[in-house]
C-alpha positions in Angstrom: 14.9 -9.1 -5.3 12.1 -7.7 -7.5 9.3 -5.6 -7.1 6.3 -5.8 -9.2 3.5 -2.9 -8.9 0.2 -2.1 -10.9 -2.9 0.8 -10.0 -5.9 0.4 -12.3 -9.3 2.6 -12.1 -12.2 0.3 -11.0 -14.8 -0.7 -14.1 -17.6 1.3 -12.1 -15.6 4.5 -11.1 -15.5 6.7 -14.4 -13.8 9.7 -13.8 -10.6 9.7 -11.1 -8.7 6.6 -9.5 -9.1 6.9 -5.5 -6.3 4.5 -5.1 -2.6 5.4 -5.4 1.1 3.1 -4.4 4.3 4.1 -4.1 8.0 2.1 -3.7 11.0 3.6 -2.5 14.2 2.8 -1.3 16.6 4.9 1.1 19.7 4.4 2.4 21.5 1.3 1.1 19.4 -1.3 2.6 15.9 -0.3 3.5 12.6 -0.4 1.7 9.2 1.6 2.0 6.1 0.6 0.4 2.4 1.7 0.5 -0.7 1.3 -0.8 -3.2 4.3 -0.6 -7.4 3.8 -1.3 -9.5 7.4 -1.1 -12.6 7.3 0.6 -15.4 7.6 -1.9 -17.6 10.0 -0.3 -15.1 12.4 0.6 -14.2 15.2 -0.9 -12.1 15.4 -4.0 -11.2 11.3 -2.8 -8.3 11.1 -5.3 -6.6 14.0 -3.7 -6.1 12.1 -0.1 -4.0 9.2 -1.6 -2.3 11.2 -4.0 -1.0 13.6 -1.6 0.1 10.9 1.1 2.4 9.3 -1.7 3.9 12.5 -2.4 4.7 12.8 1.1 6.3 9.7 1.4 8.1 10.2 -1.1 9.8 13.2 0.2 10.1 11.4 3.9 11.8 8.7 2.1 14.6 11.2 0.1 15.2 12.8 3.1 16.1 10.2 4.8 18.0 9.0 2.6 19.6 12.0 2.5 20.1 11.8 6.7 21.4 8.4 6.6 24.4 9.4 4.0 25.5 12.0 6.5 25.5 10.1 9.1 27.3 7.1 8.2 27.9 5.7 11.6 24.4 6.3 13.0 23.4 3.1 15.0 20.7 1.0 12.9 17.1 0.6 14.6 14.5 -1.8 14.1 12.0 -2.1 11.4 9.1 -0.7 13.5 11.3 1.7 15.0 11.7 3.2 11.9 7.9 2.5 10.9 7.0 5.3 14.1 9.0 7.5 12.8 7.7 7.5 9.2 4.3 7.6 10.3 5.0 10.2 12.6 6.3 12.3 10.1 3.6 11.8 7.3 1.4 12.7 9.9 3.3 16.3 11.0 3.3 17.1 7.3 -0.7 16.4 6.8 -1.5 18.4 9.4 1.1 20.9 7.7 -0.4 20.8 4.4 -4.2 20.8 6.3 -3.2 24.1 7.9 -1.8 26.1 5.0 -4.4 25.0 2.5 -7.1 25.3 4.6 -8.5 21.9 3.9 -10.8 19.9 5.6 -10.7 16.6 7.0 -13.2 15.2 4.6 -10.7 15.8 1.9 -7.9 13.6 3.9 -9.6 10.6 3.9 -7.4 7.7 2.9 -6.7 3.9 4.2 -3.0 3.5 4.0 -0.8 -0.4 4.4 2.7 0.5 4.8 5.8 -1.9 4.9 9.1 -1.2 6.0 11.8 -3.7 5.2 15.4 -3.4 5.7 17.2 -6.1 4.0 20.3 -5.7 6.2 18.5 -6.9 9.3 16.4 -9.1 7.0 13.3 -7.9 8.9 10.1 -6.2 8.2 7.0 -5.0 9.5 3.7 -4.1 7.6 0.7 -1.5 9.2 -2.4 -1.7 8.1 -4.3 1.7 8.6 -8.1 0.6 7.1 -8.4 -2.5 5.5 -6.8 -4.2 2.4 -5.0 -7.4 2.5 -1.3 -8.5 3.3 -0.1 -12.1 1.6 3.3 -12.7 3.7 5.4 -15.3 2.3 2.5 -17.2 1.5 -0.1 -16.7 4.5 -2.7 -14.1 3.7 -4.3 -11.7 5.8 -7.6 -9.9 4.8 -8.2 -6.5 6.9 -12.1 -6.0 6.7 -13.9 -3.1 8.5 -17.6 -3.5 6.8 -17.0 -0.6 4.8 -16.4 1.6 7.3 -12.7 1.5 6.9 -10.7 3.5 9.6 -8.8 6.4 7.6 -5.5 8.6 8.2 -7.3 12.2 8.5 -9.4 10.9 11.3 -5.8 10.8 13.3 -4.4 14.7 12.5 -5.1 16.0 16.1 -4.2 13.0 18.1 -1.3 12.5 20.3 1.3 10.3 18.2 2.0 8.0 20.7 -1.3 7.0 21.8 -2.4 7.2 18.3 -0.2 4.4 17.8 -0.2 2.6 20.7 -3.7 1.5 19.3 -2.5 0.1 16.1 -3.0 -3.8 16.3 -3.2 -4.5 12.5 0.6 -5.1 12.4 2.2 -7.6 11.0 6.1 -8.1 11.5 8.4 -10.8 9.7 12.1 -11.7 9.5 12.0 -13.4 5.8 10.8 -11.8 3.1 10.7 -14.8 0.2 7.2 -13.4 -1.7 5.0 -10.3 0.0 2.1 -8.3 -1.2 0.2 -5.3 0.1 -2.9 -4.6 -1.6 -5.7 -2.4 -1.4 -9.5 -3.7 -1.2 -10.2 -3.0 -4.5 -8.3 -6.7 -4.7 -11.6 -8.2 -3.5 -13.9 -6.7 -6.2 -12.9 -8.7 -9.3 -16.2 -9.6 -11.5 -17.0 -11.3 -14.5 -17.8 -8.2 -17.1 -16.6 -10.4 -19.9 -17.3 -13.4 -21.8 -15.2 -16.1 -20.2 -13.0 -17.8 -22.9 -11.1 -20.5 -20.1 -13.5 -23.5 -19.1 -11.1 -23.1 -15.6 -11.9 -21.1 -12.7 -8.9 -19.3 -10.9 -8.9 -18.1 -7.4 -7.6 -14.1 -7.9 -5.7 -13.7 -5.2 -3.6 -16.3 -5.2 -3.4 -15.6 -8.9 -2.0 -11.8 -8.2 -0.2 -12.6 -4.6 1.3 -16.5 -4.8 1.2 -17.6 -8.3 4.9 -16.6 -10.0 3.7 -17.1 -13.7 5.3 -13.8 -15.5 7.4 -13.3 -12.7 10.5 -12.7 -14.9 8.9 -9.9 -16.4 9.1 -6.4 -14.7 5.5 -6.0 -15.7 4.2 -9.2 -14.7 1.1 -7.6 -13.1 0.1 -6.0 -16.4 0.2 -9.8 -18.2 -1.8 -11.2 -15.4 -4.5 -8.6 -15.5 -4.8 -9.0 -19.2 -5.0 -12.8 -18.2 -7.8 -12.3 -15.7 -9.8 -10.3 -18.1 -9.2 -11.5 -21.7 -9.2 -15.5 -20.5 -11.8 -15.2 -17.7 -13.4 -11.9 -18.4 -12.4 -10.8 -15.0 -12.0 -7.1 -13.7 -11.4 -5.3 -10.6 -14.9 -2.9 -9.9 -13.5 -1.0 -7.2 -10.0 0.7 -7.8 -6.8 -1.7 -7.1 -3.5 -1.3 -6.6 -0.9 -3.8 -5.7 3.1 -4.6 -4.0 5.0 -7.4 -4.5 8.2 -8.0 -3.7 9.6 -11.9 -4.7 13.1 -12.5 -3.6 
C-alpha cells in the first residue's frame, strides 16, 4: 500500500495556501487522512486548516500512544473510531478558540476525513463541505454552490446531534485505489500554451490513471504533466490523498 499526497497554492491566490492535508498512521493497522480548504473570506483563512492538521496530528499520536497500552482493548469499527476523532478535534478547537480568544471567522475550514483500518479491511470517509471522494474507481463530487458548510460553524453544538446530521459519508470494505481531494481539484485552466494535440480529463488523470505510480512523488510528475504538456493549473488551492493498494 502506498500513499501519494501533493498541496499546491492556486495560480490566482498570491500570498498564503488556504488548503492544507495530512496522513497518519496509529496503532499497527489504522490510517487517518484529511484534506483541509480555508474559507477565503475569513480571517487569516490559512490559519483554520493549518491548525486542524496540527490537531490531528496530535489526536492521531496519542492514540497511538493509547492503543500500545492497551494491547487487548477490543477493536471498533471504522466510524466508530471516525466519532471519536471528530469528537476530539472538535473539544480541542473550542480549546484553542477559548484560550486565544479567536473568533469563529478565523475557524473556517471544509475538512474530508478517512479512517481506514486495514485489519478490518474497512473504511469510512466524511465529507464536512465539499470536495470530491474517487473510491475504488467511482467518484463522488460534494458541491454546496460555494457556500460550503465549515467546522467552526459546529464549536457549540451538541456532538451527537452535530453528527447525527452528517449524510456526506461514504463507508467501504476494499480499499484497491482512493482519493480525497479538496475543490480546488475542480479549478484546473488552461494558463499555458498547450504543447499535446490530446485532451485529458483531470480527474481521472490525478484520481484513476496509475501512470507514475511507482514513484513516491507521482503527484508532482503528473502536475508538471498537466501544466508543461497541456498548460493546465489548478486556480483555486488543491491538495490531494491517494492511497493505491
Amino acid at each position: 500500500m502506498r500513499i501519494y499526497s501533493s498541496l499546491q497554492i492556486g495560480d490566482y491566490h498570491q500570498n498564503n495556501c488556504e488548503d492544507h492535508l495530512f496522513v497518519g498512521e496509529y496503532g499497527k493497522n489504522k490510517i487517518l487522512c484529511a484534506v483541509m480548504d480555508g474559507c477565503t473570506t475569513a480571517l487569516e483563512s490559512q490559519f483554520a486548516s493549518l491548525l486542524v492538521g496540527k490537531i490531528l496530528k496530535k489526536i492521531c499520536i496519542e492514540k497511538g500512544y493509547k492503543e500500545f497500552i492497551e494491547k487487548k482493548s477490543e477493536p471498533i469499527l471504522p466510524e466508530e473510531n471516525l466519532k471519536l476523532i471528530l469528537q476530539d478535534l472538535l473539544s480541542e478547537l473550542r480549546i484553542v478558540k477559548n484560550q486565544l480568544l479567536i473568533d469563529e471567522k478565523e475557524l473556517l475550514t471544509t475538512l474530508i476525513i478517512l479512517v481506514f483500518d486495514k485489519e478490518q479491511e474497512s473504511g469510512i470517509v466524511l465529507v464536512i463541505g465539499d470536495g470530491l471522494v474517487n473510491i475504488n474507481g467511482k467518484i463522488t463530487e460534494f458541491e454546496q454552490d460555494n457556500k460550503p458548510d465549515y467546522l467552526g460553524f459546529h464549536l457549540t453544538e451538541d456532538f451527537q446531534t452535530f453528527y447525527n446530521l452528517q449524510n456526506q459519508k461514504i463507508t467501504f470494505n476494499t480499499l484497491d485505489d482512493i482519493s480525497i481531494s479538496t475543490d480546488g481539484i475542480f479549478t484546473f485552466e488552461k494558463l499555458l500554451p498547450k504543447k499535446s494535440k490530446e485532451e485529458i480529463d483531470v480527474i481521472q488523470f490525478l484520481t484513476i490513471d496509475k501512470v507514475n505510480s511507482e514513484k513516491d512523488d507521482m503527484f508532482a510528475f503528473k502536475l508538471k504533466i498537466l501544466e508543461n504538456e497541456f498548460g493546465l493549473k489548478p486556480t483555486d488551492d488543491f491538495s490531494i490523498i491517494r492511497i493505491i493498494k
